[in-house]
VEXKETI-366453 format. One line per field, with one value per residue (C-alpha): residue in one letter; residue number from 1; x, y, z. Coordinates in Angstrom, 3 decimals, m for minus. Layout:
REM residues N
rest <- A,...
nr <- NUM,...
X <- X,...
Y <- Y,...
Z <- Z,...
END
This chain:
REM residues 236
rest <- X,X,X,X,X,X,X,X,X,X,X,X,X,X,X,X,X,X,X,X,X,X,X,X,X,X,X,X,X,X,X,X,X,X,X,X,X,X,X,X,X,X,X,X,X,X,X,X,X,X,X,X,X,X,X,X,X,X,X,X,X,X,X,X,X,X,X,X,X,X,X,X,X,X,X,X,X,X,X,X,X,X,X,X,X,X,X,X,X,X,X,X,X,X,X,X,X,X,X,X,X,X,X,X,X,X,X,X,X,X,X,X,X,X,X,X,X,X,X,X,X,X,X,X,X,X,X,X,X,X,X,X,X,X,X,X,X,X,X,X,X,X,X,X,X,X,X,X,X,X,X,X,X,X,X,X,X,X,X,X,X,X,X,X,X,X,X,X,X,X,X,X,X,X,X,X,X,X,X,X,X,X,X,X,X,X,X,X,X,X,X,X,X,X,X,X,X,X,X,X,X,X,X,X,X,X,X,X,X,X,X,X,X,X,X,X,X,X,X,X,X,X,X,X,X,X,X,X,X,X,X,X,X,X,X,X
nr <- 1,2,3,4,5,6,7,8,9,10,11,12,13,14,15,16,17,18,19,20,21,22,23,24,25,26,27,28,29,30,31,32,33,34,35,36,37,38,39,40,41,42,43,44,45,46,47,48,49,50,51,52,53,54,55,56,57,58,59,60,61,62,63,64,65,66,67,68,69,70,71,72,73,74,75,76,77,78,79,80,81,82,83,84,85,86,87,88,89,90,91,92,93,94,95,96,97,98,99,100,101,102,103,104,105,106,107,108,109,110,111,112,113,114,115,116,117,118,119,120,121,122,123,124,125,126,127,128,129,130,131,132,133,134,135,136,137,138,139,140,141,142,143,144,145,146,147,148,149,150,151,152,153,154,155,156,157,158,159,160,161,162,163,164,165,166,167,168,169,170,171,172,173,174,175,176,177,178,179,180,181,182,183,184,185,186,187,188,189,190,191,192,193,194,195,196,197,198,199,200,201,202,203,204,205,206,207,208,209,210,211,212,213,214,215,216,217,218,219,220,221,222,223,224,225,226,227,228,229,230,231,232,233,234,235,236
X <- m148.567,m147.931,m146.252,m149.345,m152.022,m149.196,m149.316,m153.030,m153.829,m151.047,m152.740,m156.034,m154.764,m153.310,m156.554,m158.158,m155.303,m155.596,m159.502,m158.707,m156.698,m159.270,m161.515,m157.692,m157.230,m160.726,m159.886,m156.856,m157.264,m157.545,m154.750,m152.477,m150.499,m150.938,m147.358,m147.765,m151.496,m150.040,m147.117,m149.181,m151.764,m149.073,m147.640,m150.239,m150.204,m145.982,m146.784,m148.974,m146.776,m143.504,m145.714,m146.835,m143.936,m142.097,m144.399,m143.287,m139.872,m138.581,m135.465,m136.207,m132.870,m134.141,m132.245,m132.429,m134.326,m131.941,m133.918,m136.832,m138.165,m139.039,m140.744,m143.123,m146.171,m144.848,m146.601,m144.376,m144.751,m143.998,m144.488,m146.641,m145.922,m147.636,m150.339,m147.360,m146.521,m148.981,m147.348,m143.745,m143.864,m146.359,m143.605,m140.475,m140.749,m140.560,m143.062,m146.661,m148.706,m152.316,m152.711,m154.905,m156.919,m159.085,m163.145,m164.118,m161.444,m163.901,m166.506,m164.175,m164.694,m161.969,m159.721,m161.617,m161.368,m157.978,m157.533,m159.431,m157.310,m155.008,m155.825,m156.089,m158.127,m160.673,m160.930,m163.407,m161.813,m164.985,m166.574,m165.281,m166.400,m166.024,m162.103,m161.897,m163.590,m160.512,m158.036,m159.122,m159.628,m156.261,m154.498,m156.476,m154.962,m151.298,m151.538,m152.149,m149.598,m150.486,m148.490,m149.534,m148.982,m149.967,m148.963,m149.824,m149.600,m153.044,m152.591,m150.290,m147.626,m146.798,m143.165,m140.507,m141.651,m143.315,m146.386,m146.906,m147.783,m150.833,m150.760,m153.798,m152.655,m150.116,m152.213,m151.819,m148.119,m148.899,m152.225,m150.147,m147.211,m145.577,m142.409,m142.567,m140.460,m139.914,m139.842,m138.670,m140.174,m138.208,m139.226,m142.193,m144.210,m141.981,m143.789,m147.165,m147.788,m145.217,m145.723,m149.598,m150.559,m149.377,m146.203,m142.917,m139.613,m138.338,m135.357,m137.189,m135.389,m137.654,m135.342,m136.229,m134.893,m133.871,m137.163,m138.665,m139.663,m141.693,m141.649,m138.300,m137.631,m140.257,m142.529,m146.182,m147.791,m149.019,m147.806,m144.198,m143.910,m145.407,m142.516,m139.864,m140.702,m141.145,m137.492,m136.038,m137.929,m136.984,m133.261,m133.231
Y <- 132.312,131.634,134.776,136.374,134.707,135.276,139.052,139.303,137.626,140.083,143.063,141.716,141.585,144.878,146.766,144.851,146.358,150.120,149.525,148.919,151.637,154.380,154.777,156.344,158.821,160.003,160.461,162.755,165.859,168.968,170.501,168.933,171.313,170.288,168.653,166.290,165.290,164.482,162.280,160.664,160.153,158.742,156.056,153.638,154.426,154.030,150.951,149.599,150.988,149.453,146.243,146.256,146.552,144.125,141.072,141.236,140.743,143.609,145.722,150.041,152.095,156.018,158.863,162.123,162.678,165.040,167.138,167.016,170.474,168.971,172.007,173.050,171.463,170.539,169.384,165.788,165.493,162.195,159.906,156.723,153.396,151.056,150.345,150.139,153.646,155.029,152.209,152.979,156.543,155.959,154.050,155.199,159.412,159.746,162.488,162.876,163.314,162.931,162.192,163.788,160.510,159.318,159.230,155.797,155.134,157.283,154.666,151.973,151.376,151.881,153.270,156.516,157.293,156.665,158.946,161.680,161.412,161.980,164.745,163.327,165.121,162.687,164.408,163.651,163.770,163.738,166.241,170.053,171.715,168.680,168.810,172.829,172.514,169.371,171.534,174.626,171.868,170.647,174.482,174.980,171.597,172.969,176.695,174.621,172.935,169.721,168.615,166.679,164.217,164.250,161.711,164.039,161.224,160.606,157.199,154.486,154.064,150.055,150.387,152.557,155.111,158.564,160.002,163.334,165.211,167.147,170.450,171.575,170.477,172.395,175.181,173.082,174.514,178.388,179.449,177.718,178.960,175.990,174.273,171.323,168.057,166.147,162.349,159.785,155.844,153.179,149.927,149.270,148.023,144.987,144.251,143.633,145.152,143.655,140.234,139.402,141.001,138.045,139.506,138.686,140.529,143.829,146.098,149.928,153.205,155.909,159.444,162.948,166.071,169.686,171.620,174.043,177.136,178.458,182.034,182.281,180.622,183.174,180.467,181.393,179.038,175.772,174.508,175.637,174.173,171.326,170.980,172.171,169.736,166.313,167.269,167.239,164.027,161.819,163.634,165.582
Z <- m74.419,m71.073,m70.468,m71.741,m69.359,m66.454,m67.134,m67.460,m64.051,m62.745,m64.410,m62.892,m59.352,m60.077,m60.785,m57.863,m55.900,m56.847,m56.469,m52.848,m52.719,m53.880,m50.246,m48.499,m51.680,m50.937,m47.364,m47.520,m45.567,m48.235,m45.873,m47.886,m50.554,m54.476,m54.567,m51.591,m52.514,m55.947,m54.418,m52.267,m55.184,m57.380,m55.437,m56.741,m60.311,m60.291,m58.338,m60.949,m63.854,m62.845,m62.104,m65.680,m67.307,m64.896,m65.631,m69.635,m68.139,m70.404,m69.739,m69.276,m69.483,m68.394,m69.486,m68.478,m65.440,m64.685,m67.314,m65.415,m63.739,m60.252,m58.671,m61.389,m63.581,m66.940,m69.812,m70.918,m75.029,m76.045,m79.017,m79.027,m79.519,m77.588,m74.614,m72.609,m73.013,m70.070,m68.214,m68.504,m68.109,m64.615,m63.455,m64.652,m64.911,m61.058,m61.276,m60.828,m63.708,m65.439,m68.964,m71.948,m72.415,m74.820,m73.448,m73.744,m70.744,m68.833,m68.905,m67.538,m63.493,m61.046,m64.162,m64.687,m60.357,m60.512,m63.438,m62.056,m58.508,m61.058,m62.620,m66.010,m68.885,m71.074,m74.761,m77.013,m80.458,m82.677,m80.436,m81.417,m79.020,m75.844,m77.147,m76.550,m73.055,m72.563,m73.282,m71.170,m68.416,m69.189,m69.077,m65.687,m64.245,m65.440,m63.919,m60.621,m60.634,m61.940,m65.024,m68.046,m70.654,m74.305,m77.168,m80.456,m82.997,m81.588,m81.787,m81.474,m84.080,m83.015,m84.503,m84.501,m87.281,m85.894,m87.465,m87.641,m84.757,m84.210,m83.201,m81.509,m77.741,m77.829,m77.011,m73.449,m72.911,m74.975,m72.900,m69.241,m69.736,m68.339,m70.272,m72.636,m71.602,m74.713,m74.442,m76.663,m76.222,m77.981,m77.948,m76.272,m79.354,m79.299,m75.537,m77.594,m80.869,m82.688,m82.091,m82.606,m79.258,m77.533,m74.640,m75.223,m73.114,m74.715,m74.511,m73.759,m73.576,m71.999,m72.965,m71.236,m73.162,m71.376,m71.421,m74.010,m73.146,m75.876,m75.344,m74.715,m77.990,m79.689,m80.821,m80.580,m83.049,m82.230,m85.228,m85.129,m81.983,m82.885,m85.690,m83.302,m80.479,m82.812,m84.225,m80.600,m80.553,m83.337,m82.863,m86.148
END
C-alpha cells in the first residue's frame, strides 16, 4: 500500500511537470524538420515513462532495438497487458511515437495536449464512421513521418495470455506503406493488474522484432497480416 500512494503522488507531480512543460512545445519555431520537432517533443513523455515505471521499482530488460528502423515512421504492433504498457514503451523504445488511443483520454486535461504534440490518434470504437476518419488520420500522420503505436487486442489482457488480434488497423501499415515493428510485453500486468490494482515490483521484458514489410512478403489483407504479425508475437 505504501508503494501505491508513493507512486501516485509521483505520477501526480509528474503530470504537473509535463503541464509545465506544454507553453515551450507550443513555442518551437516550425523551422524545425519532422524528426527533430518529434525528439524534442518526446523528451517529456520518455521522461515521464521511465518515471512511471521506475516508482513500481520493477526491473525492464529491452531487446532488440537494434531492430528498430531509426530513419523512417513505423507503425510498432504490440500486445496489451497492462496500463503500464503506454508507459514502458514511452520510456524504453528510444523513439518518438503517438499512439492510436481510445477517446475518452481526449477529454482528460494536460493528457490530450500532450498527446496531440504527439501526434497520437483518438478512435472512437463504437463510432463507424469516427474510427475510418482515425485511421485515415492515423495513415496521414505515418506518410509524414510520424510513426505509430497500436495494441489490436483492443484491450488489456492483464496476464500473460494474448487475445486475438483485430485486424482493421492494420489498414494503418497497407494504405502508408510504412513497415510493421512487432513488440512483445511480458510482465507488466504483474506491476498492477495482477495483484488487486494495488503496485507491487515486477520483472518486464519489452522485445522488438526485425520489421515486416508487407508487400514484400505479398500480404495484402488485413487479416493475413493480422495472423502473420500476432505469430511473430507470441513466437509461434
Amino acid at each position: 500500500m505504501i508503494r501505491t500512494i508513493y507512486a501516485a503522488i509521483r505520477i501526480i507531480w509528474g503530470v504537473i511537470y509535463v503541464g509545465l512543460k506544454l507553453p515551450k512545445v507550443k513555442r518551437l519555431p516550425n523551422t524545425l524538420s519532422v524528426n527533430e520537432r518529434d525528439k524534442f517533443i518526446h523528451q517529456v513523455p520518455d521522461y515521464f515513462g521511465k518515471m512511471m515505471i521506475g516508482v513500481t521499482g520493477s526491473k525492464v530488460e529491452v531487446i532488440g532495438l537494434e531492430n528498430i528502423p531509426k530513419d523512417q515512421a513505423v507503425l510498432f504492433v504490440s500486445n496489451h497487458q497492462s496500463n503500464f504498457d503506454i508507459p514502458l514503451l514511452m520510456g524504453y523504445l528510444n523513439k518518438p511515437m503517438g499512439f492510436i488511443s481510445k477517446v475518452e483520454l481526449s477529454k482528460i486535461p494536460i493528457v490530450r495536449q500532450w498527446m496531440e504534440n504527439m501526434n497520437c490518434v483518438f478512435m472512437d470504437r463504437e463510432d463507424r464512421r469516427q474510427s475510418l476518419l482515425a485511421i485515415k488520420d492515423g495513415i496521414t500522420k505515418l506518410q509524414n513521418g510520424h510513426s505509430l503505436v497500436i495494441f489490436p487486442e483492443g484491450t488489456r489482457s492483464k496476464g500473460d495470455k494474448m487475445g486475438e488480434f483485430k485486424s482493421g488497423s492494420f489498414h494503418l501499415a497497407l494504405k502508408s506503406g510504412v513497415p510493421i515493428v512487432p513488440l512483445r510485453i511480458n510482465g507488466t500486468y504483474n506491476i498492477l493488474e495482477s495483484n488487486g490494482n494495488r503496485i507491487k515490483p515486477a520483472n518486464i521484458s519489452l522485445e522488438a522484432f526485425p520489421p515486416v514489410n508487407p508487400a514484400e512478403l505479398g500480404l495484402t489483407d488485413p487479416k493475413a497480416i493480422s495472423s502473420y504479425v500476432q505469430q511473430i508475437i507470441e513466437g509461434k
